[in-house]
C-alpha positions in Angstrom: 58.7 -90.8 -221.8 62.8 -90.1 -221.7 64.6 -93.5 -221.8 65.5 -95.4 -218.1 68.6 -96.7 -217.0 67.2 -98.6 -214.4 70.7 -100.3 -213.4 72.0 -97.1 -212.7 68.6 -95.7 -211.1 69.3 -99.1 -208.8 72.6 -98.1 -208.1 71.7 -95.0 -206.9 68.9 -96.1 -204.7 70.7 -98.4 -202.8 74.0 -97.2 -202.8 76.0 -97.1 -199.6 79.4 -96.2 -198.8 81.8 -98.8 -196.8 83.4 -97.2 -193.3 87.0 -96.7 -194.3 88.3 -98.4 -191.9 86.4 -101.5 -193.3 88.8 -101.5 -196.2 91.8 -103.3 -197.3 94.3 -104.5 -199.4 94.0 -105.1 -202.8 93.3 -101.4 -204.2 92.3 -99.9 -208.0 95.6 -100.2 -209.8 96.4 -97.2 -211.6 94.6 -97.8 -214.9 91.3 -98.3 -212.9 92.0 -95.4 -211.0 92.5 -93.3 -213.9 89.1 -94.2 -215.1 87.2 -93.5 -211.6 89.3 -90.0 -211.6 87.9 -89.8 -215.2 84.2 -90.5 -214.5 84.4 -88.2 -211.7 86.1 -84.9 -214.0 82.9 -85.3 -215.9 80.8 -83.6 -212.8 79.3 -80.4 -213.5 81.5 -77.4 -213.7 80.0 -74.3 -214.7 82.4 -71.9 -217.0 84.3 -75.4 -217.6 87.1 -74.2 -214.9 88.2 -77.1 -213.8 88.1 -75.5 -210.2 89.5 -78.6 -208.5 92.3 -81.5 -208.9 93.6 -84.8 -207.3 96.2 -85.9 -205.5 96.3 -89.8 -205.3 98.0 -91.1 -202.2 99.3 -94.3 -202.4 100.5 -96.6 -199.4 104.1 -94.5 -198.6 102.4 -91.6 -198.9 99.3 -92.4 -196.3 102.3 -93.5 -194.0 103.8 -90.0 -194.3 100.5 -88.4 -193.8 99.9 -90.4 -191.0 103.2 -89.7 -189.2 102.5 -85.9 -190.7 98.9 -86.2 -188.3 100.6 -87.1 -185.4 102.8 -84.4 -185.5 100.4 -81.9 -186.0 98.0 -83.4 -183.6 100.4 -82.9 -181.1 101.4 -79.3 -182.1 97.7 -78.7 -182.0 97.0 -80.2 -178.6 94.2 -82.0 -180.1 91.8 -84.6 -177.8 94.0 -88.2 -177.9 90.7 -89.4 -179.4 90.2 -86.5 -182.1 93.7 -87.0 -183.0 93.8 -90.6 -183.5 91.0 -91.0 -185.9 92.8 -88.6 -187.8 96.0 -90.2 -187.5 94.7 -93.6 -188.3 92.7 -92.0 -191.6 95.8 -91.6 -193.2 98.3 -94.6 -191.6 95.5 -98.0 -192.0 94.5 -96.6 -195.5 96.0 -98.3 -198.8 94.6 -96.0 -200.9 92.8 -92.2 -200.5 92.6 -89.7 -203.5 92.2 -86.2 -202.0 90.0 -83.9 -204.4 91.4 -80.5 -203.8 89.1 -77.7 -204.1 91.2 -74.9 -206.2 88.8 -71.7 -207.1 90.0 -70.4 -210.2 89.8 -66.1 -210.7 86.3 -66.2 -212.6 83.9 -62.8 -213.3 81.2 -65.6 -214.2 81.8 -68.2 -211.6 81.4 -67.4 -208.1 84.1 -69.0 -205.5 81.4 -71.1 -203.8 79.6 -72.5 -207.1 83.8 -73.3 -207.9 83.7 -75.0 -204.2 80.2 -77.0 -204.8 81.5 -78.4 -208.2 84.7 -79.7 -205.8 82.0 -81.2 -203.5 80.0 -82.9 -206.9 83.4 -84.2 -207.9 83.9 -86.3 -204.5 80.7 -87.7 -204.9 81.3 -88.8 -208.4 84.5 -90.5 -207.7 82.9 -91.9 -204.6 79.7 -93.4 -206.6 82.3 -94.3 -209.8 84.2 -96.5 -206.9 81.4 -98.3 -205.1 79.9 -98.7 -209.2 82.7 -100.6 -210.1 82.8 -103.0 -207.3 85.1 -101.5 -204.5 84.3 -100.4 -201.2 84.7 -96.5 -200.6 84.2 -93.7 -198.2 84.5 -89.7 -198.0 86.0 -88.3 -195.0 87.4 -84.9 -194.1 88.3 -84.8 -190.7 90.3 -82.3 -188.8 93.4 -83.0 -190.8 91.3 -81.2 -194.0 91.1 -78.0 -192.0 94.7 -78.1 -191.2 96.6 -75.5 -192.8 99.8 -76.7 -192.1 98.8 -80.5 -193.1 97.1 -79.6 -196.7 100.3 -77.6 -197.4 102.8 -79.5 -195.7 101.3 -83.0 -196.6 100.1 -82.4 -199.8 101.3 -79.2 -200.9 98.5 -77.1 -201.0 98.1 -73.4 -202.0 96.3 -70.9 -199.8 93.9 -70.5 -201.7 93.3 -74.9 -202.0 91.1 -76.6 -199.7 90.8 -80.5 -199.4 87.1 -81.5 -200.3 87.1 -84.9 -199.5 89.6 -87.5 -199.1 87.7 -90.7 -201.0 89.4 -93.9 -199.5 88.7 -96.8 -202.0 90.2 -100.4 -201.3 88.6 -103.9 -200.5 85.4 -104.0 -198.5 85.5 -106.4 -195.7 81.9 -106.3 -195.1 78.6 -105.0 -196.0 77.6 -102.2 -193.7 73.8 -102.5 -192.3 70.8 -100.0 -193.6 71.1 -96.9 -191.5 67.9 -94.6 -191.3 67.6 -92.5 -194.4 66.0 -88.5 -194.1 62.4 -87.6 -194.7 61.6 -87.2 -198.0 58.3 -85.2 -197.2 60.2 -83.4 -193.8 62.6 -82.1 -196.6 60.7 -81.4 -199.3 58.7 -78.3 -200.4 56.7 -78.8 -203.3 55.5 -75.5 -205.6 53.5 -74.7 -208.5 53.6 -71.0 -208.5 
């Protein structure tokens, strides 16, 4: 039998992001950021491309993005509702690291296997967060789909997407148990 970590297997079996508007003041300082952003580079990455990066948005930053969202909410004509959550995303946070998604020209590596690894990051970081005792979430949100935002806002390429924005502060509370899939409505088992 392979050897158990059953802390971690605990972890992950009741882990549970915190809504980001749940968190607060104090943040990871940048040493503990540093090694959340390195526990999440260690997610897998086939051809070792490195397909994606971060951009770590500190408090005047998330108040520039935030007056960035209203702008472009308006220039949008987005619902007041739509455009608020997105607004308030960026100007309540204290701290958000967006993982940019940045394909790299790969024979081997298809774009979307490039794009997934992006996706495996986010969840990394998030876990690497919540692990070491902070609250966390992973949002997108219209702002993500933005053009105009990723490049204005954070100065992405074309060819960059945003991934996830993982906001990690102070929880203020523990979130209740919400239902959790199927198992055996999911799963398909096979021998042959």
């Amino acid at each position: 039998m392979p050897a158990k970590n059953q802390a971690v297997l605990d972890f992950l079996l009741t882990r549970r992001s915190r809504p980001a508007k749940t968190l607060s003041a104090p943040v990871p300082r940048r040493g503990e950021i540093r090694m959340l952003l390195t526990a999440a580079a260690r997610s897998p990455d086939h051809g070792k491309l490195e397909p994606w990066r971060f951009v770590v948005l500190q408090a005047a930053a998330l108040q520039r993005l935030g007056k960035l969202a209203e702008t472009r909410a308006a220039a949008l004509g987005l619902d007041p509702d739509k455009a608020a959550k997105g607004i308030r995303q960026f100007a309540d946070a204290d701290l958000a690291i967006a993982v940019v998604s940045a394909p790299k020209p790969s024979d081997k590596v298809p774009p979307i296997e490039q794009n997934l690894s992006a996706g495996a990051v986010c969840l990394a970081l998030l876990n690497a967060a919540l692990a070491a005792g902070w609250g966390a979430n992973w949002l997108t949100g219209w702002a993500a789909q933005d053009r105009d935002f990723l490049a204005q806002g954070l100065g992405l390429t074309a060819r960059e997407t945003v991934a996830g924005f993982i906001h990690i502060g102070t929880g203020s509370m523990a979130p209740p148990e919400r239902p959790r899939p199927d198992l055996d409505a999911l799963t398909t088992w096979t021998d042959t």
